[in-house]
C-alpha positions as a Markdown table, in Angstrom:
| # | Residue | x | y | z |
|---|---|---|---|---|
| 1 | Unk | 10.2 | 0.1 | 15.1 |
| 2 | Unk | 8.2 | 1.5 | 18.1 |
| 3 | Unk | 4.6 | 3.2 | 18.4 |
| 4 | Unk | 2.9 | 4.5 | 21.3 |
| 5 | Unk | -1.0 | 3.3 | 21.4 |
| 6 | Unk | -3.0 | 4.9 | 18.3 |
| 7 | Unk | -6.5 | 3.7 | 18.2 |
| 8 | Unk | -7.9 | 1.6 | 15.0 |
| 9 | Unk | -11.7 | 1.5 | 14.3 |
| 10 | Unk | -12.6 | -1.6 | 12.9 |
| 11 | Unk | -16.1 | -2.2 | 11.4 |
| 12 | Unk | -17.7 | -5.9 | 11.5 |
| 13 | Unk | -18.3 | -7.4 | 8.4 |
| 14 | Unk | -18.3 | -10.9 | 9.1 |
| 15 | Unk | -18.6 | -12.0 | 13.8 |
| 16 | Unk | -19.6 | -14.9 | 15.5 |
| 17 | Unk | -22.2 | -12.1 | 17.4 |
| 18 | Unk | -24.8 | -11.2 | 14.9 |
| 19 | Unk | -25.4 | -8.0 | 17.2 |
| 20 | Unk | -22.1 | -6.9 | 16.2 |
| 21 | Unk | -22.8 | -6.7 | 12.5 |
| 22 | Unk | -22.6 | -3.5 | 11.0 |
| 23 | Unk | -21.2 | -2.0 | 14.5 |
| 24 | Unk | -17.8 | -0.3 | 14.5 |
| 25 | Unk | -15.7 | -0.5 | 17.6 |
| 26 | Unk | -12.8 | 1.2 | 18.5 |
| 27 | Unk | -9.2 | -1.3 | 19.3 |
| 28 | Unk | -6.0 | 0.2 | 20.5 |
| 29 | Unk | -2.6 | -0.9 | 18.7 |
| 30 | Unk | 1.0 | -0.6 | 20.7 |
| 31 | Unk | 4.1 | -1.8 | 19.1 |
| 32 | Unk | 7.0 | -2.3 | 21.8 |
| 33 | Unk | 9.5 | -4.6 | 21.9 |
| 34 | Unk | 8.9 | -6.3 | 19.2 |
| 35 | Unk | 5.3 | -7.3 | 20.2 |
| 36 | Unk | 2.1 | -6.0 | 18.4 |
| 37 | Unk | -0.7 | -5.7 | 21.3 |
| 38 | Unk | -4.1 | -5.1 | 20.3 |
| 39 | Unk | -6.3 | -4.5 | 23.2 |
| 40 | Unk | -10.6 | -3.2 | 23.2 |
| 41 | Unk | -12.5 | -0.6 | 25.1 |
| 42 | Unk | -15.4 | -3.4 | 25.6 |
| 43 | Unk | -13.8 | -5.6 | 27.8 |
| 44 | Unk | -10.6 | -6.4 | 29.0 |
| 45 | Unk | -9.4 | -8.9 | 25.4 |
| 46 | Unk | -5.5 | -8.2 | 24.9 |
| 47 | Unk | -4.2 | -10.0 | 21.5 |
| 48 | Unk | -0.4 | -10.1 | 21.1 |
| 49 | Unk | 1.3 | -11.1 | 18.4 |
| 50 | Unk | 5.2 | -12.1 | 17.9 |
| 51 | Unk | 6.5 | -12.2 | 14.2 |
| 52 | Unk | 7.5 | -15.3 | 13.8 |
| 53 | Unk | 11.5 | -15.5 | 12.6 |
């Protein structure tokens, strides 16, 4: 499986920043190489995840 970046809006419920409540903010998704990276338009966070086997 492979996907070139789409972009997920993700509205917070629940954040450790109560200025974020309420606020939706746009993450991008890739799926290469068997690695999911999620990265943000706010700063420069990259989350990767591995399935684990």
């Amino acid at each position: 499986m492979f996907f070139d970046m789409i972009t997920i809006l993700h509205t917070m419920t629940v954040s450790m920043n109560p200025t974020w409540l309420g606020e939706t903010q746009k993450r991008f998704a890739q799926f290469k190489d068997g690695l999911l990276t999620i990265t943000a338009d706010v700063n420069d966070s990259k989350l990767i995840w591995k399935k684990a086997k």
